[in-house]
Structure formats: C-alpha cells, structure tokens
C-alpha positions, 0 to 999 in steps of 0.5 A: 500500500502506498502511504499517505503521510511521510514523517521525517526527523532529522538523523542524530550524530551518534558522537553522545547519547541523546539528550533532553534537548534532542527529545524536545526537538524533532524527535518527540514532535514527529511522534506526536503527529505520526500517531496523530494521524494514526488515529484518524485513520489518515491513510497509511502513515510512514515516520523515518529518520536515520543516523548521521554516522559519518559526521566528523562529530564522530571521529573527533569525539573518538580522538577525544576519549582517547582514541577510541576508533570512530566506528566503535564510537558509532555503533556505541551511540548508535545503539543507545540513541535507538534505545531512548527512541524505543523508551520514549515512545518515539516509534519509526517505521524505518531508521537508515544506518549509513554504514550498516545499510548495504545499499547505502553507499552505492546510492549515495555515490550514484546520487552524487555521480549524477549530479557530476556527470550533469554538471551540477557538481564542479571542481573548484580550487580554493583556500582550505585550512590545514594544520601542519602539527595534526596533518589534517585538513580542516573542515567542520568538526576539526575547525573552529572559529567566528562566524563570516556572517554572524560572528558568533562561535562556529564550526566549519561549514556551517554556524548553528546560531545563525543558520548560514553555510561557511567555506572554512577558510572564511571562518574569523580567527580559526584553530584546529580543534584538535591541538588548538593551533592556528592553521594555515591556508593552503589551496585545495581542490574539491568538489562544489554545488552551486546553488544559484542555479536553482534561485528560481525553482527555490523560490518557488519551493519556498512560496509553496512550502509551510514554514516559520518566519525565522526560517524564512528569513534566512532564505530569504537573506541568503537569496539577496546576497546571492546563493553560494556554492557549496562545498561536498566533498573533503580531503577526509578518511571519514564518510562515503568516498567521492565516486568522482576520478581524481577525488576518489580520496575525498568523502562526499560532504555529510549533509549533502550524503543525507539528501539521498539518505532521506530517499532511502528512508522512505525505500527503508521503511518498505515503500516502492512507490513515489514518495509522497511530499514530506513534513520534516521535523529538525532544528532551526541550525539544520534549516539551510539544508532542509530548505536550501540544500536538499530540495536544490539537489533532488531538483538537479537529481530528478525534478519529479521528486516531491518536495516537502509540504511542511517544514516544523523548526524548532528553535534551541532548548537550552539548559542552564541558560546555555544550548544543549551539546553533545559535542561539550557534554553539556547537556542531561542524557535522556536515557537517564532521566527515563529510569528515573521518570516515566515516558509520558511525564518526560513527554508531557514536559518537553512537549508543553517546553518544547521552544516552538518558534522561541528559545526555551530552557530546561530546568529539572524544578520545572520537570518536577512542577509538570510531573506534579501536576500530572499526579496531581490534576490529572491523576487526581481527578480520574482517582477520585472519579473512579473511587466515586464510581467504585462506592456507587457499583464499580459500574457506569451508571445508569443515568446519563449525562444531563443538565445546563451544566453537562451542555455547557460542559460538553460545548467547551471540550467540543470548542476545545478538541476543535482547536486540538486537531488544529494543535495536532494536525499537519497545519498549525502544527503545535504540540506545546499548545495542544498540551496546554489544551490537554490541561485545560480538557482536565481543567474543566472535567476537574471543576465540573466534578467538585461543583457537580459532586455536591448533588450527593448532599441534596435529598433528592440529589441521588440520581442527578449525582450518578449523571455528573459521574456519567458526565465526567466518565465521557470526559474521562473517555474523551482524555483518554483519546484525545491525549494519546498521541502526545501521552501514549503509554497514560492514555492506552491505560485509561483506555483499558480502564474504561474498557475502550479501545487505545486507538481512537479519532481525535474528534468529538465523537470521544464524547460519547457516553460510556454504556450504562451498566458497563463494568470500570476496572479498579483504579490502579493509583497512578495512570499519568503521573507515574 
C-alpha cells in the first residue's frame, strides 16, 4: 500500500547519547503527529529518520576519549540513541544506518555521480585550512572559529546560531580543534554545488512550502546576497568516498550524503512507490539544508521528486541558560532521566517546553512542577472519579449525562478538541499548545466534578449525582483519546480502564457516553503521573 503521510526527523550524530534537548526537538514532535494521524485513520502513515554516522562529530569525539576508533564510537551511540527512541515512545517505521545499510553507499555515490556527470557538481580550487602539527585538513568538526556572517562561535561549514553555510577558510580567527593551533591556508581542490542555479525553482519551493518566519528569513537573506556554492566533498578518511576520478580520496560532504539518505528512508521503511511530499521535523541550525540544500539537489537529481509540504523548526532548548551539546557534554542524557521518570511525564514536559518558534530552557524544578501536576490534576481527578464510581457499583451508571451544566460542559471540550486537531494536525502544527489544551480538557472535567459532586448532599440529589459521574466518565473517555498521541503509554491505560479501545479519532465523537451498566476496572493509583 502506498502511504499517505511521510514523517521525517532529522538523523542524530551518534558522537553522545541523546539528550533532553534532542527529545524536545524533532524527535518527540514527529511522534506526536505520526500517531496523530494514526488515529484518524489518515491513510497509511510512514515516520523515518536515520543516523548521521559519518559526521566528523564522530571521529573527533573518538580522538577525544582517547582514541577510541570512530566506528566503535558509532555503533556505541548508535545503539543507545535507538534505545531512548524505543523508551520514549518515539516509534519509526524505518531508521537508515549509513554504514550498516548495504545499499547505502552505492546510492549515495550514484546520487552524487549524477549530479557530476550533469554538471551540477564542479571542481573548484580554493583556500582550505590545514594544520601542519595534526596533518589534517580542516573542515567542520576539526575547525573552529567566528562566524563570516554572524560572528558568533562556529564550526566549519556551517554556524548553528545563525543558520548560514561557511567555506572554512572564511571562518574569523580559526584553530584546529584538535591541538588548538592556528592553521594555515593552503589551496585545495574539491568538489562544489552551486546553488544559484536553482534561485528560481527555490523560490518557488519556498512560496509553496509551510514554514516559520525565522526560517524564512534566512532564505530569504541568503537569496539577496546571492546563493553560494557549496562545498561536498573533503580531503577526509571519514564518510562515503567521492565516486568522482581524481577525488576518489575525498568523502562526499555529510549533509549533502543525507539528501539521498532521506530517499532511502522512505525505500527503508518498505515503500516502492513515489514518495509522497514530506513534513520534516529538525532544528532551526539544520534549516539551510532542509530548505536550501536538499530540495536544490533532488531538483538537479530528478525534478519529479516531491518536495516537502511542511517544514516544523524548532528553535534551541537550552539548559542552564546555555544550548544543549553533545559535542561539550553539556547537556542531561535522556536515557537517564527515563529510569528515573516515566515516558509520558518526560513527554508531557518537553512537549508543553518544547521552544516552538522561541528559545526555551530546561530546568529539572520545572520537570518536577509538570510531573506534579500530572499526579496531581490529572491523576487526581480520574482517582477520585473512579473511587466515586467504585462506592456507587464499580459500574457506569445508569443515568446519563444531563443538565445546563453537562451542555455547557460538553460545548467547551467540543470548542476545545476543535482547536486540538488544529494543535495536532499537519497545519498549525503545535504540540506545546495542544498540551496546554490537554490541561485545560482536565481543567474543566476537574471543576465540573467538585461543583457537580455536591448533588450527593441534596435529598433528592441521588440520581442527578450518578449523571455528573456519567458526565465526567465521557470526559474521562474523551482524555483518554484525545491525549494519546502526545501521552501514549497514560492514555492506552485509561483506555483499558474504561474498557475502550487505545486507538481512537481525535474528534468529538470521544464524547460519547460510556454504556450504562458497563463494568470500570479498579483504579490502579497512578495512570499519568507515574
């Protein structure tokens, strides 16, 4: 079956375990909308990503923790990185693995080799640094400096604070990251993608395309000063060999490698048809690839290629007032803040942090405040529902939902799961809102149950009670559809509480009434906030 909806998140480098700060990112996000438009029985549905092996991120941190090889550093991050995936529910259809994936390679090549032998990829010699004491060429990962367009501190290639490509040579006052040298320029032929070429089609991509302002920006500024050329090819031992005679000793340059590793993604996750238009997930540091980058080359490779219909940017998540790094070790390693705190708790706290379209930071008080109130509010009010409901039968009861209260009740959480499909769907994209509106879902079933709890106090007030019980049971049900696909693991148990199905439409269909008489299981004491 042809799918309907492709996913993609951006791959790891595998130099590090994987932090908070990577789960706030695409990862988490991604998932979000994937089991979204699951429920909604959206077609098939294809989430994807990969591992960037072969960033020099790799190697140099193997050089760092004394010289350890660089595939075993791979592998060993590469295993972990899949394991806190699998841990916080991040659930992909296919994962690339650049160097274990035995068409890798001859793919990556024949992509480059192409757009060589069309002429969209030339020879160009120009200054690259190089350090005599290390007696290495200097790009990316081994280079440091200041940023030519933005002067904050940079790599090689590109800055992440302000999104801009570099050529190396350009960076201010460099050093070799690996004995802290100043290096010397020395005259280098490698292989280049000009991007000014494709000005046109880019723009029109980018006309057509849903993405944020802060993005946007940055093409459009890059546009006006005129679209580099590209450097994809290095003097390196590390990575995917050029195809191309003369260069065989050079490695494609990683982030031009990952364009057609996307492509294998979708191969990888058992499709072999077209690929449908994408919605990718990554970081604001990775846009110029997203958006500049990868659609010029699959427009120089085959211009039948569908080109993404949304991009979903995350700005940096920071810890103590500082960007999470792998590359520094500055950062709280996710595998383990999941042995000490739950998969929905961890979701639910970087989901409603997560620094959509502004820089936000991580704080473990602010981790305690969320995986409180999840105890508190949300367990809190299905506990003392299913206690109500266990000392009046342990059953559903027999009157339905009525009331001026029950129809201003159910016109709110209509109004609001109205406004979650929105926060959930491809357009409007927005898990931190969507959590927020979750509160609010619990926020009114909460206040409905203590106001309508004190029917019980009237003399005649017995069967008015049973159908607020009744009233919130559907509020119940409806939470446990609506909040699955940002809280899984809490829904999927509420769910079976309610003798539901885990897996239902994020609609106001959830709302329901459960079948009169219909037996409830007993409350296990925590379904959220555990």
């Amino acid at each position: 079956m042809s799918a309907t909806h492709w996913i993609t998140a951006t791959p790891p480098t595998p130099n590090g375990d994987l932090h908070i700060g990577h789960l706030a990112g695409p990862y988490l996000a991604g998932d979000v909308l994937r089991r979204y438009l699951v429920a909604e029985g959206a077609g098939t549905v294809r989430y994807t990503t990969g591992l960037d092996d072969h960033q020099s991120y790799v190697p140099v941190r193997g050089l760092n923790d004394g010289g350890r090889k660089g595939e075993e550093v791979a592998d060993g991050y590469g295993a972990s990185i899949e394991s806190v995936w699998r841990q916080a529910g991040a659930d992909f259809d296919a994962i690339v693995r650049p160097r274990r994936d035995v068409e890798y390679q001859s793919v990556v090549q024949e992509f480059f080799q192409r757009l060589y032998d069309a002429g969209h990829i030339v020879a160009r010699t120009r200054p690259l640094p190089y350090c005599t004491g290390c007696e290495r060429w200097l790009y990316e990962a081994h280079l440091k400096g200041g940023c030519p367009h933005c002067g904050s501190g940079s790599n090689g290639n590109a800055c992440e604070p302000c999104g801009r490509p570099n050529d190396c040579a350009d960076l201010i006052e460099p050093v070799c990251t690996g004995c802290g040298d100043t290096p010397e320029l020395r005259d280098c032929e490698r292989l280049y993608f000009p991007l000014a070429p494709f000005e046109e089609q880019l723009t029109t991509f980018w006309a057509e395309v849903d993405m944020p302002p802060h993005l946007r920006s940055l093409c459009e500024w890059m546009r006006a000063e005129g679209l580099p050329e590209i450097a994809v090819s290095h003097p390196s031992d590390w990575g995917v060999p050029v195809p191309v005679a003369g260069f065989t000793e050079q490695r494609i340059y990683v982030w031009f490698e990952m364009a057609p590793g996307y492509l294998l993604e979708w191969t990888g996750a058992g499709e072999t048809g077209p690929a449908p238009a994408p919605v990718q997930f990554f970081g604001f540091d990775n846009g110029y690839f997203h958006a500049l980058l990868f659609p010029a080359a699959f427009r120089a490779y085959d211009a039948e290629i569908a080109l993404p219909k949304a991009f979903v940017v995350n700005e940096f998540y920071r810890l103590e007032g500082l960007k999470f790094s792998t590359s520094r070790r500055h950062a709280i390693w996710a595998h383990e803040e999941l042995a000490r705190t739950s998969a929905d708790v961890l979701r639910y706290h970087v989901l409603s942090d997560r620094p959509n379209g502004r820089q936000t930071s991580f704080s473990s008080a602010a981790l305690e405040i969320s995986r409180s109130r999840l105890a508190d509010r949300w367990d809190g009010w299905l506990g003392r529902l299913f206690a109500a409901v266990a000392e009046d039968g342990g059953v559903v009861p027999a009157e339905t939902p009525r009331g001026a209260a029950w129809e201003r009740l159910r016109g709110r959480l209509t109004e609001t799961v109205g406004q979650l499909r929105e926060a959930y769907g491809v357009e409007g994209y927005d898990a931190r809102r969507a959590v927020a509106l979750l509160d609010e879902v619990v926020a009114l079933a909460e206040d409905f149950g203590y106001v309508n709890g004190f029917e019980a106090e009237r003399p005649d007030g017995a069967s008015a009670y049973r159908a607020a019980l009744a009233a919130q049971l559907t509020a119940a049900a409806a939470l446990s559809a609506w909040a699955a696909p940002a809280l899984p693991y809490g829904s999927a148990r509420l769910s079976e509480l309610l003798g539901l199905p885990a897996v239902r439409p994020v609609d106001a269909v959830a709302l329901t009434p459960l079948v009169p008489g219909a037996p409830l299981a007993a409350w296990p004491g925590t379904v959220f906030g555990g």
